[in-house]
DSSP file (Angstrom, degrees, kcal/mol; ACC not computed):
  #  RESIDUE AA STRUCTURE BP1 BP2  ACC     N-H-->O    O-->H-N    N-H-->O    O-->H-N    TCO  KAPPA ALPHA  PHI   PSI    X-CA   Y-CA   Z-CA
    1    1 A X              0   0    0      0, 0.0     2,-0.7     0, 0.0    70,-0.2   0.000 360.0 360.0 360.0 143.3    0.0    0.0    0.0
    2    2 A X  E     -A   70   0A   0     68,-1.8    68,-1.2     2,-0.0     2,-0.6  -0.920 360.0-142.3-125.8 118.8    1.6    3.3   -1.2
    3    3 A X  E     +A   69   0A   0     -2,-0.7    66,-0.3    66,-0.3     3,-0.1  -0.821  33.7 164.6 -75.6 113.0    0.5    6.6    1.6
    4    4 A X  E     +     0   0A   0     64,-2.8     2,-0.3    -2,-0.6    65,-0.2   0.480  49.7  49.8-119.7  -9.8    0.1    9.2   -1.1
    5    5 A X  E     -A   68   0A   0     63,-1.3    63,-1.6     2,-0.0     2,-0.2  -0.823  55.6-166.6-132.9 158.2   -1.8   11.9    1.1
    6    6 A X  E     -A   67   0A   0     -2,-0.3     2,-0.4    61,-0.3    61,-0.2  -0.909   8.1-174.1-139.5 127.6   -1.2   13.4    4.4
    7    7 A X  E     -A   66   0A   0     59,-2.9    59,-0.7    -2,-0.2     2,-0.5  -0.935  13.0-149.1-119.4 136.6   -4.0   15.5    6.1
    8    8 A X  E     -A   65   0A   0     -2,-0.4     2,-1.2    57,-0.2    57,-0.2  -0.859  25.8-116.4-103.4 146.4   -3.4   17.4    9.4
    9    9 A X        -     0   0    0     55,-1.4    54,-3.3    -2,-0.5     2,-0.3  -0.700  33.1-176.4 -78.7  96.6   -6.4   17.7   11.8
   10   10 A X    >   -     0   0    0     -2,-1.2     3,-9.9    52,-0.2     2,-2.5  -0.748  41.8 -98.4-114.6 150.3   -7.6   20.8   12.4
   11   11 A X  T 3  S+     0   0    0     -2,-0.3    -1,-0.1     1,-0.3    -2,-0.1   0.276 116.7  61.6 -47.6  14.9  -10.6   22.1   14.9
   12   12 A X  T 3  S+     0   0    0     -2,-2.5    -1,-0.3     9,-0.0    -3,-0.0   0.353  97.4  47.2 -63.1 -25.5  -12.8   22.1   11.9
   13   13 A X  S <  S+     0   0    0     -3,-9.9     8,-3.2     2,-0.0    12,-0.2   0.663  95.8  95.5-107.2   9.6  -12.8   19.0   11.0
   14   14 A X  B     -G   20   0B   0      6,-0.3     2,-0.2    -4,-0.3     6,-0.2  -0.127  58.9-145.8 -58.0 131.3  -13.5   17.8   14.7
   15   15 A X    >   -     0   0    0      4,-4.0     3,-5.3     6,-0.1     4,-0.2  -0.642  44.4 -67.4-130.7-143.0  -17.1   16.9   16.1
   16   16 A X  T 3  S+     0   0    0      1,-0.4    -1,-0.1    -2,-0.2    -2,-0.1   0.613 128.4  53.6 -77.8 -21.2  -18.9   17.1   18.7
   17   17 A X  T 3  S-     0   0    0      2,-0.1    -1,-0.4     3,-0.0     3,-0.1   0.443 112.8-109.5 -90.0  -5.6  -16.6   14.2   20.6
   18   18 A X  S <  S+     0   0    0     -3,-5.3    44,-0.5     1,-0.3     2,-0.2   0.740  86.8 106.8  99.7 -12.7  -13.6   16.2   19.9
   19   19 A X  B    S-H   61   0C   0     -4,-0.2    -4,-4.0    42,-0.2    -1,-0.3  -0.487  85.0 -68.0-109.4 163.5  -12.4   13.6   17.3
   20   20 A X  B     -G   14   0B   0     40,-1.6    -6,-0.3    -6,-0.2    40,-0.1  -0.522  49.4-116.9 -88.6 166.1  -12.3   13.8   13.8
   21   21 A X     >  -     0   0    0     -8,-3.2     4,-0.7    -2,-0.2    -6,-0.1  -0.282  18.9-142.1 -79.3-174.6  -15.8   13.9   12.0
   22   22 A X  T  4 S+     0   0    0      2,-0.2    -1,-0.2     3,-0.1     4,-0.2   0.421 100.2  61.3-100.1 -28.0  -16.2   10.6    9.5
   23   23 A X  T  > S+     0   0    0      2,-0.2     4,-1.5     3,-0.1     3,-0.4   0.654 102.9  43.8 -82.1 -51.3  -17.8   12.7    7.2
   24   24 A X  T >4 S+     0   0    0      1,-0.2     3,-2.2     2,-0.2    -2,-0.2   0.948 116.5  51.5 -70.6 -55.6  -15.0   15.0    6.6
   25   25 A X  T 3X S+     0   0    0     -4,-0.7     4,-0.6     1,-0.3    -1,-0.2   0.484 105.3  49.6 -67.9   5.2  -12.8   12.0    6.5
   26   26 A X  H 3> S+     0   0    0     -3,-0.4     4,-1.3     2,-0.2    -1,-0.3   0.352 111.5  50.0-122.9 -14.4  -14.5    9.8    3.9
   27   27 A X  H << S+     0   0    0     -3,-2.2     4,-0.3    -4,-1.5    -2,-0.2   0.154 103.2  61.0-108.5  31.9  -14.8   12.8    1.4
   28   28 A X  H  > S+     0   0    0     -4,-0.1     4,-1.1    -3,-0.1    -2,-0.2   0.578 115.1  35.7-105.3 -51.3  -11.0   13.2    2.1
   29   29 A X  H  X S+     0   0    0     -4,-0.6     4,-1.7     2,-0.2    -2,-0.2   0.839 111.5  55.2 -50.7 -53.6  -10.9    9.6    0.6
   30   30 A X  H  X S+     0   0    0     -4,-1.3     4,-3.4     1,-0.2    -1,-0.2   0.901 117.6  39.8 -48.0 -59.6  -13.4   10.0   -1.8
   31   31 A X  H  > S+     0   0    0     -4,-0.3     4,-3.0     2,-0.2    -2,-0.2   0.822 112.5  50.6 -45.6 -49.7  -11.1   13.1   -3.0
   32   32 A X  H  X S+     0   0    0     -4,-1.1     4,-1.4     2,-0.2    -1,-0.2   0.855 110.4  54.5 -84.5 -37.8   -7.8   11.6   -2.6
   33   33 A X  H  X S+     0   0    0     -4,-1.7     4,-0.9     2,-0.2     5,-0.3   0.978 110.0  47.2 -58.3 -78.3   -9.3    8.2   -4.9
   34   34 A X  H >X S+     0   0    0     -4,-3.4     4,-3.3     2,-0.2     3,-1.6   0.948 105.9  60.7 -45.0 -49.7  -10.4   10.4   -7.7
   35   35 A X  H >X S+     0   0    0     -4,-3.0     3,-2.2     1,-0.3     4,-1.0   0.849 112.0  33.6 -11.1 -96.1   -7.3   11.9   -7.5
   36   36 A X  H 3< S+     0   0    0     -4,-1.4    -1,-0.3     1,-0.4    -2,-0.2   0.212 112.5  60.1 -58.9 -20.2   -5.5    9.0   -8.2
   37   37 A X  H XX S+     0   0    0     -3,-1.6     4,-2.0    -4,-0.9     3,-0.5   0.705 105.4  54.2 -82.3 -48.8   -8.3    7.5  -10.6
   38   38 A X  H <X>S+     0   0    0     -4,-3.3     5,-1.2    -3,-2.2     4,-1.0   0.943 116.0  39.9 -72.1 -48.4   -7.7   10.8  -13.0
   39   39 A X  H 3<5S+     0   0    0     -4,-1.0    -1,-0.3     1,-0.3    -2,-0.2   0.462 111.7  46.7-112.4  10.0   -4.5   10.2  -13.1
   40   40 A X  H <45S+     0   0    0     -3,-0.5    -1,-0.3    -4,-0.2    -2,-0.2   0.828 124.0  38.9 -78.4 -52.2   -4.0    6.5  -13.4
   41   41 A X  H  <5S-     0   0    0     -4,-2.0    -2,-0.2    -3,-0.3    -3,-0.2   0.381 105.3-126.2-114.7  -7.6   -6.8    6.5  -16.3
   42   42 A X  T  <5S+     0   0    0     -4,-1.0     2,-0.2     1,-0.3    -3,-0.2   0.571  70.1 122.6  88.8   1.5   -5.6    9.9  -17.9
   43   43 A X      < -     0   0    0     -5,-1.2    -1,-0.3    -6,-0.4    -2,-0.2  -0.859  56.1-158.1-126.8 164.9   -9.2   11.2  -17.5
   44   44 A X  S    S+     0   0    0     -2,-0.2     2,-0.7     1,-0.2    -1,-0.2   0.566  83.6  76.1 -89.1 -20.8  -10.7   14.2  -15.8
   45   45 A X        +     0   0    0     61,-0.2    61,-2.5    -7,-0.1     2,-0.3  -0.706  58.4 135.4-116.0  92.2  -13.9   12.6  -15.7
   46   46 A X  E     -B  105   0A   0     -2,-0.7     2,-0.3    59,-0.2    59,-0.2  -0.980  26.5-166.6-125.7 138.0  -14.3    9.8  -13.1
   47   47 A X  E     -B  104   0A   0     57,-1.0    57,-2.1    -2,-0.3     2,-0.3  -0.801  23.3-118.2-122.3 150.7  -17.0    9.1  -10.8
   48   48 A X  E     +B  103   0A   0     -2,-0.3    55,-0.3    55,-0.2     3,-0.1  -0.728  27.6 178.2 -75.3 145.5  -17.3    6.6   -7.4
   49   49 A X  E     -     0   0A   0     53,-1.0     2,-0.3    -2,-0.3    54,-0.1   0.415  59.2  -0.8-120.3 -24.0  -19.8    4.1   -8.0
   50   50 A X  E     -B  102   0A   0     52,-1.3    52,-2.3     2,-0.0     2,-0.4  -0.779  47.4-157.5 176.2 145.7  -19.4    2.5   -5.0
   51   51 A X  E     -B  101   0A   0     -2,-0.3    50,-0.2    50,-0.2     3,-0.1  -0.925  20.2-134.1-115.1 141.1  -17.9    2.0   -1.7
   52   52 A X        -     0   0    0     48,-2.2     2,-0.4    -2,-0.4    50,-0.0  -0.115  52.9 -49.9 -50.6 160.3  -17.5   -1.2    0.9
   53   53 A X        -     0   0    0      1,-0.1     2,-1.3    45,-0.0    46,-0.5  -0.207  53.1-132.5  -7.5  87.5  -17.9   -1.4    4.1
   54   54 A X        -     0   0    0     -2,-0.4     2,-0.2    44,-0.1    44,-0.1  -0.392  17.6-172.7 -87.7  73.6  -16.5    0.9    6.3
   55   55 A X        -     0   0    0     -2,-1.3    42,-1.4    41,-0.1     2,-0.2  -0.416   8.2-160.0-103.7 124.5  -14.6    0.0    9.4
   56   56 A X  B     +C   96   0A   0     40,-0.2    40,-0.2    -2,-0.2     3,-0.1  -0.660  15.4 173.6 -86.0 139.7  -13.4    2.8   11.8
   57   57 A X        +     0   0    0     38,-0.7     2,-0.3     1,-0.6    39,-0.2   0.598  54.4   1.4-133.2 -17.2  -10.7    1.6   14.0
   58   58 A X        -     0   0    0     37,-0.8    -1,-0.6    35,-0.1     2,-0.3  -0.922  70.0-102.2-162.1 173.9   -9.5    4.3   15.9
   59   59 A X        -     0   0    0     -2,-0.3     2,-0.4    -3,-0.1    37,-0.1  -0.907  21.6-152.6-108.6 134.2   -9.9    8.1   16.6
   60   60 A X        -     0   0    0     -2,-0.3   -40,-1.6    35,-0.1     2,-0.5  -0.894  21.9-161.6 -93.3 131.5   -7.6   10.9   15.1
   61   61 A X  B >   -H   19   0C   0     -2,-0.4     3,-0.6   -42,-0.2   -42,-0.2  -0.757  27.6 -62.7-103.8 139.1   -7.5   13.9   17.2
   62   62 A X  T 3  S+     0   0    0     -2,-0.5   -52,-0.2   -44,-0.5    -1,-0.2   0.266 121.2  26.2 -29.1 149.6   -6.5   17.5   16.8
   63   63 A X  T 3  S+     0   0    0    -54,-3.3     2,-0.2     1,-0.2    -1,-0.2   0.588  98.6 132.8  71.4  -2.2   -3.2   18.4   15.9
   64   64 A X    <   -     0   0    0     -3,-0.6   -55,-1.4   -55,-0.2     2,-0.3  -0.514  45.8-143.3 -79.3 155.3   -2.8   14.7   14.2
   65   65 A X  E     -A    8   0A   0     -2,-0.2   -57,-0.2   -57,-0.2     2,-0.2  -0.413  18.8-152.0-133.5  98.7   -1.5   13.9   11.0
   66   66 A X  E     -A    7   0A   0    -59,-0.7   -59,-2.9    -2,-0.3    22,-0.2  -0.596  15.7-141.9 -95.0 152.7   -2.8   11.3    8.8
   67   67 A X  E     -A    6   0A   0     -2,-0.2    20,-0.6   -61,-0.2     2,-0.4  -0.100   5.1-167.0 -46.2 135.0   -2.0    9.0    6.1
   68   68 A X  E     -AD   5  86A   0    -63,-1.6   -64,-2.8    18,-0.2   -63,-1.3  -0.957  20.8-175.2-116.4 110.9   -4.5    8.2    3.1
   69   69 A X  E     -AD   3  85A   0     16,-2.8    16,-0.5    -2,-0.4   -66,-0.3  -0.365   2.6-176.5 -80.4 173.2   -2.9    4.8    1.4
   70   70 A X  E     -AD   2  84A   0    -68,-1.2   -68,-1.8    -2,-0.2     2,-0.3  -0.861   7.0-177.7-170.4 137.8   -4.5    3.5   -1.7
   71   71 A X  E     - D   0  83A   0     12,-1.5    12,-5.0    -2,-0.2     2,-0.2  -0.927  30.9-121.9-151.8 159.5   -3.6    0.0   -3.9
   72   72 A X  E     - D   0  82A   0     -2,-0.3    10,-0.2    10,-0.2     3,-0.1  -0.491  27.9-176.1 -98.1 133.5   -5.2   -0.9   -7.0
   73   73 A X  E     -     0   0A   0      8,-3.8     2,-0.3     1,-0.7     9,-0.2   0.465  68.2  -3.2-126.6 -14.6   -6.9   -4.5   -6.7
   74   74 A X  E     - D   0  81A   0      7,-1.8     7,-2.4    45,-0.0    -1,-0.7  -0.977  56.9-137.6-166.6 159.2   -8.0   -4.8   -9.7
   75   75 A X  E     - D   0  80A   0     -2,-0.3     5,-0.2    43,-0.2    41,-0.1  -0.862  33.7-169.3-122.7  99.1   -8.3   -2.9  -13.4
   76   76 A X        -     0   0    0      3,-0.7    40,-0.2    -2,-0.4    41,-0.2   0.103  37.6 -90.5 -74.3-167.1  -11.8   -3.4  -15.0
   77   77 A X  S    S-     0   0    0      1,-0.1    38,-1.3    38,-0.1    39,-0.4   1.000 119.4  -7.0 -44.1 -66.3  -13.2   -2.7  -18.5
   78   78 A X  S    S+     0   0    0     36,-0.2    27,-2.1    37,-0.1    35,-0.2   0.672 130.1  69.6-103.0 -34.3  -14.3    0.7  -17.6
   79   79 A X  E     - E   0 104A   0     25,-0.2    -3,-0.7    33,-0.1     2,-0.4  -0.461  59.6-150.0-102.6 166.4  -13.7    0.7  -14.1
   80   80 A X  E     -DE  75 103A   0     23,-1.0    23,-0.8    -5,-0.2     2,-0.5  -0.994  18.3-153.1-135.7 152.2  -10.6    0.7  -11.6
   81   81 A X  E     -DE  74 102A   0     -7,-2.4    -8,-3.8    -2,-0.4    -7,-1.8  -0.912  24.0-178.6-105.8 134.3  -11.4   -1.3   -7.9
   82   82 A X  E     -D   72   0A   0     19,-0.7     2,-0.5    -2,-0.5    19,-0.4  -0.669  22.9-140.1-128.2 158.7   -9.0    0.4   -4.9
   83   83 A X  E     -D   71   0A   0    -12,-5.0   -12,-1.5    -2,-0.2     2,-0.4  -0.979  16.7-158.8-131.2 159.0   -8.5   -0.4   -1.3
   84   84 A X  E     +DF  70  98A   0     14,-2.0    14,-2.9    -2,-0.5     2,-0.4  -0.908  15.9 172.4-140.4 149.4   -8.1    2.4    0.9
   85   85 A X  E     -DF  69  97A   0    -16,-0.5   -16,-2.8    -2,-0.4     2,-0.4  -0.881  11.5-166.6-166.8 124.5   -6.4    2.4    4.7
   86   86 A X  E     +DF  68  96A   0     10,-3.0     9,-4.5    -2,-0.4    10,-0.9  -0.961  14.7 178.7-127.6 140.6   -5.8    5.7    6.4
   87   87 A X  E     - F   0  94A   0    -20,-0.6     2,-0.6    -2,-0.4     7,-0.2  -0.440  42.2 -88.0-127.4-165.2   -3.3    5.6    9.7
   88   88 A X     >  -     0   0    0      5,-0.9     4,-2.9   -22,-0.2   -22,-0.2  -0.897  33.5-150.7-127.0 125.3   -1.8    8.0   12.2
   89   89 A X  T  4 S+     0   0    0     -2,-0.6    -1,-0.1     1,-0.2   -23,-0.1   0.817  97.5  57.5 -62.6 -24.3    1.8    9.4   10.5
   90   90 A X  T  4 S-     0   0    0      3,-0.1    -1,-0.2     1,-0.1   -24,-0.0   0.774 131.9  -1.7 -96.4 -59.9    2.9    9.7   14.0
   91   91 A X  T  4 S-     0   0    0      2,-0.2    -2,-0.2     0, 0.0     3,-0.1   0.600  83.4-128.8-124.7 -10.9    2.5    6.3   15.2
   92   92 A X     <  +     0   0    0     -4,-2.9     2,-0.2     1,-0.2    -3,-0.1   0.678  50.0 158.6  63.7  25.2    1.1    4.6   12.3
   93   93 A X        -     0   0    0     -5,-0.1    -5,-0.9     1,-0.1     2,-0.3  -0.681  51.3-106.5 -74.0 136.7   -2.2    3.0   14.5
   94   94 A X  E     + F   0  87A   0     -2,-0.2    -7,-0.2    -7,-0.2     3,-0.1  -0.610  45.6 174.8 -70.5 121.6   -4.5    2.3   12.2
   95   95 A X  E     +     0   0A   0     -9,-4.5   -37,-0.8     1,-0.4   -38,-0.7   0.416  62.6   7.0-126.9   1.1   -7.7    4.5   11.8
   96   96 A X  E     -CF  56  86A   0    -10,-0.9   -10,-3.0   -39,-0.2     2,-0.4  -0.898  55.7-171.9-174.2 136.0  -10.1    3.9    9.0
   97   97 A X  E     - F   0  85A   0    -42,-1.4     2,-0.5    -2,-0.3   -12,-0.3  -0.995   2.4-176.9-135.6 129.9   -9.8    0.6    6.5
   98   98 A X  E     - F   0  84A   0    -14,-2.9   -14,-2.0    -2,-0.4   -44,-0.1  -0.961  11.1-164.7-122.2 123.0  -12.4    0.6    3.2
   99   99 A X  S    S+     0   0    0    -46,-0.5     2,-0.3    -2,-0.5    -1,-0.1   0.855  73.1  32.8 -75.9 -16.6  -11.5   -3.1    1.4
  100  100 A X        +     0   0    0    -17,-0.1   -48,-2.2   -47,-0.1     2,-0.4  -0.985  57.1 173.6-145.1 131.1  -13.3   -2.2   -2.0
  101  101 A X  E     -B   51   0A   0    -19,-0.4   -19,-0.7    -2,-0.3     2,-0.5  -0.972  18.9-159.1-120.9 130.7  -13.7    1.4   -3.8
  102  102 A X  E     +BE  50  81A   0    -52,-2.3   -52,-1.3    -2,-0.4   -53,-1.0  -0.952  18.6 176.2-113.1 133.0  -15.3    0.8   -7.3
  103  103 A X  E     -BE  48  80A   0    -23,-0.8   -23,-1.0    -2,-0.5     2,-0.7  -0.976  10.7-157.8-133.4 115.9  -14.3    4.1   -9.4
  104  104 A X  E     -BE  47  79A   0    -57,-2.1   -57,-1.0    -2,-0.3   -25,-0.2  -0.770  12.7-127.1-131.5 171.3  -15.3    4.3  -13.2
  105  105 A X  E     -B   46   0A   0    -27,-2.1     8,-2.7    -2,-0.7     2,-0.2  -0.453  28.6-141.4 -89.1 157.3  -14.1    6.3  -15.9
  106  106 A X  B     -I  112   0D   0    -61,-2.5     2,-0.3     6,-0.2     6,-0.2  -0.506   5.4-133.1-113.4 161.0  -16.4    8.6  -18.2
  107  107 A X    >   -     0   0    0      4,-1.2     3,-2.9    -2,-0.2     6,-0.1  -0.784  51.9 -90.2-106.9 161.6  -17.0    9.9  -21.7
  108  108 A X  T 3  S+     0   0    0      1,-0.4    -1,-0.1    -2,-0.3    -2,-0.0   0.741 127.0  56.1 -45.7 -33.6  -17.6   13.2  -22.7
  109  109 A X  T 3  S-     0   0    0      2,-0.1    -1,-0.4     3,-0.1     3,-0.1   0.220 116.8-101.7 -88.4  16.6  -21.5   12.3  -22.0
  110  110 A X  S <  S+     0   0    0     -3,-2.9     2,-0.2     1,-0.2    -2,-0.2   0.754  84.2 127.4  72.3   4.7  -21.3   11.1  -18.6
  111  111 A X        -     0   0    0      1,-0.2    -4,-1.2     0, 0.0    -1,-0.2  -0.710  68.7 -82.7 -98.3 158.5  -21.5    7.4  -19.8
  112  112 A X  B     +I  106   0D   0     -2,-0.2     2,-0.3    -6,-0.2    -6,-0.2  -0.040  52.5 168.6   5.0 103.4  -19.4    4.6  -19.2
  113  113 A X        -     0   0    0     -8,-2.7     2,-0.3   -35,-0.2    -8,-0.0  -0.933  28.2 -99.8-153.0 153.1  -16.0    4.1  -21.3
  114  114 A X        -     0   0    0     -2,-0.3   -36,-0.2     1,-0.1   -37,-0.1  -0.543  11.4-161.2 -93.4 156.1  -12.8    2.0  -21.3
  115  115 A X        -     0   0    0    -38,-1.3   -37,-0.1    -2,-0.3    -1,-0.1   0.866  14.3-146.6 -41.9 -80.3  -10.1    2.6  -20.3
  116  116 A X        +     0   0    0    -39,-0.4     2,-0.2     1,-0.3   -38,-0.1   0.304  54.3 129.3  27.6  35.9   -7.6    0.3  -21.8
  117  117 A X        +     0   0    0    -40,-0.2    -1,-0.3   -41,-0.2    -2,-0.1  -0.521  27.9 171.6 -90.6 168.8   -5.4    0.2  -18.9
  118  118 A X        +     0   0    0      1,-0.2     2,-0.2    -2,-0.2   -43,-0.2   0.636  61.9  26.3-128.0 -14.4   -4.4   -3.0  -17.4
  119  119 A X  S    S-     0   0    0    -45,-0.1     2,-0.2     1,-0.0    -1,-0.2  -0.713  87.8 -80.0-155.4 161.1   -1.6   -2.1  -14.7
  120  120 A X        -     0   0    0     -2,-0.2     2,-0.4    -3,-0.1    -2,-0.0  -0.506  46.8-165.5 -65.5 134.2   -0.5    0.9  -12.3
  121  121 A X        -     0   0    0     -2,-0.2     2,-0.5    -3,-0.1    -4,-0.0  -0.998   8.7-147.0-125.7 136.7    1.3    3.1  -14.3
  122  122 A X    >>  -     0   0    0     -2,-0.4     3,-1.8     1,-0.1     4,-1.6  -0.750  16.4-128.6-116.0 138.2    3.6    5.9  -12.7
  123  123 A X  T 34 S+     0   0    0     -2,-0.5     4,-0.5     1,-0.3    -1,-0.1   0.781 111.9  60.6 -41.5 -17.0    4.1    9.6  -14.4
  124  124 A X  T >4 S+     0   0    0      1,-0.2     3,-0.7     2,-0.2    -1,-0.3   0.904  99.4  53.2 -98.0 -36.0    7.3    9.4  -14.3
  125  125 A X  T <4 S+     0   0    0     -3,-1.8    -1,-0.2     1,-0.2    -2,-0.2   0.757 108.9  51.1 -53.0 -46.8    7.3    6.0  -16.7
  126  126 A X  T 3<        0   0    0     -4,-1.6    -1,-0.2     1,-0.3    -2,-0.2   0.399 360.0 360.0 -98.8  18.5    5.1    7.7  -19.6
  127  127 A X    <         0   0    0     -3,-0.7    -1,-0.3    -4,-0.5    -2,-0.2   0.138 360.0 360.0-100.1 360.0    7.3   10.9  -20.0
């Protein structure tokens, strides 16, 4: 699993416990996935289609700073399927796990289209 993001926790993204909210961290994901979808698949235009299960395993607290990992589990026609694990940079405790993010890539219309990737590819490889 490759840590591509780091987010620090600031009193804004706390709630009412003092922790950080779930909502702010799952569109952190959401964010951090497209990311990483656009540029894997070369296209601006990718949508989530669907997320797993989501097991919170620990609390990050203000003044933390965490990880967002991502690996590729698989590369479909149209789609690419991700796993997501976000941890504490600090101590590396494990805070949030998703096993399956379903992402697919778009046509100019908003419909479906492939890709024709099969493999992680890194920028650094197609320059």
């Amino acid at each position: 699993m490759r840590f591509h993001t780091r987010k620090w926790v600031k009193p804004e993204d706390l709630n009412a416990n003092e922790t950080l909210f779930g909502g702010k961290l799952l569109a952190w994901i959401d964010e951090e996935v497209a990311l990483y979808c656009i540029i894997q698949l070369e296209n601006k235009k990718v949508v989530t289609k669907y997320m797993s299960e989501i097991n919170f395993k620990s609390s990050a607290r203000q003044g933390d700073v965490i990880e967002i990992g991502i690996e590729v589990l698989k590369f479909g026609k149209s789609s690419l399927t991700l796993k997501c694990e976000v941890r504490n940079k600090m101590t590396h405790e494990p805070i949030l796990s998703v096993d399956k993010i379903t992402m697919v890539n778009l046509d100019e219309n908003g419909a479906p289209k492939a890709h024709g990737k099969t493999k992680v590819e890194f920028v650094s490889d197609r320059i």
